[in-house]
C-alpha positions as CSV (number, residue, x, y, z in Angstrom):
1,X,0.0,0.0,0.0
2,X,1.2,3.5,-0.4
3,X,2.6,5.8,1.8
4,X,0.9,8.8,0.9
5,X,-3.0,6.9,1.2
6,X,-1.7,5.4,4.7
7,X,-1.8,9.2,6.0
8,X,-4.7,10.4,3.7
9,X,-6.9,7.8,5.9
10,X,-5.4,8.7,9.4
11,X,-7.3,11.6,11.4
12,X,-5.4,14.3,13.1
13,X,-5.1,12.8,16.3
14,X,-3.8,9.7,15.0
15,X,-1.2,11.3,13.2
16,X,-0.1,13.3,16.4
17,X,-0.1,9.5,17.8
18,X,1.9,8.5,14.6
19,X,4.8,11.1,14.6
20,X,5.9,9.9,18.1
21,X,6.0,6.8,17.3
22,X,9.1,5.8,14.9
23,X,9.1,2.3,15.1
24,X,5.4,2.5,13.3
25,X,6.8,4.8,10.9
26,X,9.3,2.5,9.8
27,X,7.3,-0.5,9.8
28,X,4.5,1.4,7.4
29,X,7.4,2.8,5.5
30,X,9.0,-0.3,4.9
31,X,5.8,-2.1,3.9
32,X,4.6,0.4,1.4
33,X,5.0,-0.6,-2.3
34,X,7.7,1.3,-3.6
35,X,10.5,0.0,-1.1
36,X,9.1,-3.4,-1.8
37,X,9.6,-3.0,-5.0
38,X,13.6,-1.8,-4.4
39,X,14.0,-4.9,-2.1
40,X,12.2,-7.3,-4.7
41,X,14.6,-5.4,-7.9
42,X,17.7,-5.7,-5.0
43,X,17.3,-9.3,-4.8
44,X,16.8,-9.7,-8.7
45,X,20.3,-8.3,-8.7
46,X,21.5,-10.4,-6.0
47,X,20.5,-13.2,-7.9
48,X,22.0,-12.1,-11.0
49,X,25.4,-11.5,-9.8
50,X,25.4,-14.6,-8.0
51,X,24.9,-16.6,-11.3
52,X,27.4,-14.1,-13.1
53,X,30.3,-14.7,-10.7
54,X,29.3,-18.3,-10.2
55,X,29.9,-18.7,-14.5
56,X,33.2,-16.8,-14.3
57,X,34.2,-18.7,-11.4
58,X,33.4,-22.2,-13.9
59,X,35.6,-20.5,-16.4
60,X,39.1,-19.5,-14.3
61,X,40.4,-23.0,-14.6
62,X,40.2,-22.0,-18.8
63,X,41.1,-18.6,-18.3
64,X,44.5,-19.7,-16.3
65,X,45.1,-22.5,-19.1
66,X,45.0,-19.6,-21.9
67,X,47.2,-17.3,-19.4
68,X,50.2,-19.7,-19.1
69,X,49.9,-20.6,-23.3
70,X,50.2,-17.0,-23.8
71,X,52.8,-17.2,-21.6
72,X,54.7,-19.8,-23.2
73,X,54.1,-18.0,-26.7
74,X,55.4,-15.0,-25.9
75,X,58.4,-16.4,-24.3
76,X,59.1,-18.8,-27.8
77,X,58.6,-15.4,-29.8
78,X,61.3,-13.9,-27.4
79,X,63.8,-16.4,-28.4
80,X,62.8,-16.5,-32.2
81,X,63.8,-12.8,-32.1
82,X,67.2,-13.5,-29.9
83,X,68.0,-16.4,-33.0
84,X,67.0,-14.3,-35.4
85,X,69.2,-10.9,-34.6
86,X,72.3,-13.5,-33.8
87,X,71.5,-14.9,-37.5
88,X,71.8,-11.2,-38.6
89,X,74.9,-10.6,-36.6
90,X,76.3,-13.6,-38.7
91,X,75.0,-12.7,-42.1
92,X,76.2,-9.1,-42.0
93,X,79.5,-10.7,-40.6
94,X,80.2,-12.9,-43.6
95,X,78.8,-10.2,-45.7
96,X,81.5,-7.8,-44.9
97,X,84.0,-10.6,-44.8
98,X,83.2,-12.3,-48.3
99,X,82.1,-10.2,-51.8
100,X,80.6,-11.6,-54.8
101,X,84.0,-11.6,-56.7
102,X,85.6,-13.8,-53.5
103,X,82.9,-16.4,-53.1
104,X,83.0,-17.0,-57.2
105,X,87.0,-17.2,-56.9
106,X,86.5,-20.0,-54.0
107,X,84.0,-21.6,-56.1
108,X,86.1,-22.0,-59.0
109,X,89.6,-23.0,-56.8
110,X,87.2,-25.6,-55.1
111,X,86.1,-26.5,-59.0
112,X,89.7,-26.9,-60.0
113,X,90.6,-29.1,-56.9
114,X,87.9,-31.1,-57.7
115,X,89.1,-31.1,-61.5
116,X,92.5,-32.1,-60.3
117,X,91.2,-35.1,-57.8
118,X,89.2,-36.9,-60.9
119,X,92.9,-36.5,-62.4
120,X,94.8,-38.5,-59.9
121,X,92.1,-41.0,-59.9
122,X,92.2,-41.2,-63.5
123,X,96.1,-41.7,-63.3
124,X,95.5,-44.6,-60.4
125,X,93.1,-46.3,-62.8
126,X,95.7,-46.2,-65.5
127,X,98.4,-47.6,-63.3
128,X,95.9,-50.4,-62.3
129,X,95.7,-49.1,-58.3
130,X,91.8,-48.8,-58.8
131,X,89.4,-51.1,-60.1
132,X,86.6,-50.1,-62.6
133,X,83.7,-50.3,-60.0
134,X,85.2,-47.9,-58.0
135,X,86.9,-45.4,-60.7
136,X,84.0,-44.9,-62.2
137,X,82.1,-43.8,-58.9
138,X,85.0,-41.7,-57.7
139,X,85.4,-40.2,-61.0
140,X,82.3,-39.2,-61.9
141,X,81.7,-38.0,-58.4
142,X,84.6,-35.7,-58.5
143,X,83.8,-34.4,-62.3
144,X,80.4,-33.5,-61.9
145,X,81.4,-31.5,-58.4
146,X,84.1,-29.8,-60.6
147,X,81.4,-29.0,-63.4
148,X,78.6,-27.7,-60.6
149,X,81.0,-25.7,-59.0
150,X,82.2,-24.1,-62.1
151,X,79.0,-23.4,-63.5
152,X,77.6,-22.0,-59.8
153,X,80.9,-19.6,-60.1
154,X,79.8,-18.6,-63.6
155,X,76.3,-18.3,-63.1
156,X,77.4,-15.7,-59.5
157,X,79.6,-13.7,-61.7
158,X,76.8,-13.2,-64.9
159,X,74.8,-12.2,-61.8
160,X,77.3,-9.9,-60.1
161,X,78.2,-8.3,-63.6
162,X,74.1,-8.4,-64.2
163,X,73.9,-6.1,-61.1
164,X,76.2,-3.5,-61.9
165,X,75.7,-3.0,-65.1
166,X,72.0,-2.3,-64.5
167,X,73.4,0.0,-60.8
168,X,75.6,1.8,-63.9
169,X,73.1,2.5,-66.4
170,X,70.2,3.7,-63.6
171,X,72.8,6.3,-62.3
172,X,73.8,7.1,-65.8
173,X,72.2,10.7,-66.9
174,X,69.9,10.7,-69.4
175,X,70.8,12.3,-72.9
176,X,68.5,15.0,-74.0
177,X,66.1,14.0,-76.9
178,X,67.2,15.2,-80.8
179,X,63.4,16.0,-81.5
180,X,62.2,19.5,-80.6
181,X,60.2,19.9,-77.3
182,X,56.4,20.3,-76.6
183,X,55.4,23.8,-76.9
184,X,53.4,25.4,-73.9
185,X,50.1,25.4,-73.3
186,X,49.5,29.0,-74.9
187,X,51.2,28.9,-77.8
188,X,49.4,29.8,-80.6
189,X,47.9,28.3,-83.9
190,X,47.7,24.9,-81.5
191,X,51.6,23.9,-83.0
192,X,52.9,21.1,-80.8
193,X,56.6,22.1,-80.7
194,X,58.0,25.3,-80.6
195,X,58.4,26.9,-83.8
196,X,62.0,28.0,-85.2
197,X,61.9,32.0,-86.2
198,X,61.7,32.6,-89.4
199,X,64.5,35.1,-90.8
200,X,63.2,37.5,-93.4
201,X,64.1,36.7,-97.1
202,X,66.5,39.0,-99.3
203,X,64.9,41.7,-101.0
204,X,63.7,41.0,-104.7
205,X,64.9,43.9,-107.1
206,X,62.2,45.3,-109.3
207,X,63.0,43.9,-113.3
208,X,64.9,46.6,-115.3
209,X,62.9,45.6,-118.8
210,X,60.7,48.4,-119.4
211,X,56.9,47.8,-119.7
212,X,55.7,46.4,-123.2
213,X,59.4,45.7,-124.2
214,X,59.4,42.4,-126.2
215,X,60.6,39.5,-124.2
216,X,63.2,37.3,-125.9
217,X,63.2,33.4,-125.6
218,X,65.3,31.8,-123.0
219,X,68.4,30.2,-124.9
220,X,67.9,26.4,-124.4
221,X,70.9,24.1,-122.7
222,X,73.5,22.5,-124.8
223,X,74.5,18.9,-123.7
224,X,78.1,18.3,-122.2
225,X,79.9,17.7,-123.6
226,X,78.7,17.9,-127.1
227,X,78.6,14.9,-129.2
228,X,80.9,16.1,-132.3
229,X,83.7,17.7,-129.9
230,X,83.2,20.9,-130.1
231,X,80.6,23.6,-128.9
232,X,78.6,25.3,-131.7
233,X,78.6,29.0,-132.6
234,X,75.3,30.8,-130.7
235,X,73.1,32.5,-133.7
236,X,73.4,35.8,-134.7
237,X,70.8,37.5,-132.5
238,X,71.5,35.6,-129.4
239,X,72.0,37.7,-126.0
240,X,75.4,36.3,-126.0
């Protein structure tokens, strides 16, 4: 029941009776609706966080299982990293210690040692110190290591030569271009290049022939040299 209609139904001498008396005032406060239904929502929240802490308790035995995996994965990634910067300590070591020319000049002494051994056992064959079975597995063991090593120390030096000549050529300037450039984007008459200047042509005299005089016929051209020997007299009349 409600506070408020509790006191609306009490006369004024029972409310005089009411106010000195706290123990009823708590007891109707407590039973009135709206604290009733606090403690009712208050114990619907009880509940739930019993049943919320209940399911993470059921779960810390998972929880501490993923905790020490983690653990063991981030300790493995510690030492990957500690392996790999001592590998980079030793590649950058043997880089600075061996260059491309070096490790094709040990390839090819290691060819011609290998050359030389299938020699020697070619020379105990001859002298009858080896038998055929095993000549023919030691020599062909120690030719085709002499012919892999020499064409490994061939293939590192077309590389290595492959590699600087391309390093050469990118910092090599580049030639300016024979053909005239683009013109801007003004210029006029829409010509793509830049026009040369034109230089102004000689002046023409005026013809000294007066007006109406009669023209005379150009004098034709005479083969050279002429057939019979000898150039032929121009006709009386002729401008020469």
């Amino acid at each position: 029941m409600d506070f408020t209609s509790i006191l609306q139904g009490k006369n004024r001498e029972e409310l005089e009776k009411l106010s000195s008396n706290e123990d009823e005032i708590n007891e109707i406060v407590l039973n009135s609706e709206p604290i009733q239904h606090l403690f009712m929502e208050k114990d619907l929240i009880l509940a739930a966080n019993r049943q919320m802490a209940e399911g993470n308790l059921a779960l810390k035995p998972r929880l501490e299982e993923s905790r020490n995996a983690l653990i063991e994965m981030h300790n493995k990634l510690a030492s990957k990293q500690d392996q790999l910067q001592s590998k980079q300590r030793e590649l950058e070591s043997k880089r600075s210690s061996y260059s491309p020319d070096s490790a094709a000049a040990i390839l090819q002494a290691s060819a011609a040692e290998a050359e030389q051994n299938s020699e020697v056992i070619a020379d105990g064959f001859v002298r009858g110190e080896i038998d055929v079975k095993d000549f023919l597995k030691e020599f062909l063991d120690s030719r085709s290591k002499s012919y892999d090593l020499k064409h490994k120390a061939e293939n590192m030096v077309k590389v290595f030569q492959s590699s600087q000549n391309r390093a050469q050529s990118q910092q090599r300037p580049i030639a300016p271009s024979p053909y005239p450039s683009r013109a801007p984007a003004g210029a006029p008459y829409g010509n793509p290049y830049v026009p040369t200047p034109a230089q102004p042509s000689a002046a023409v005299p005026y013809p000294s022939v007066p007006y109406g005089a009669p023209h005379q016929p150009a004098r034709q051209a005479m083969p050279y040299p002429p057939s019979g020997g000898a150039f032929p007299a121009y006709p009386p009349g002729s401008a020469f």
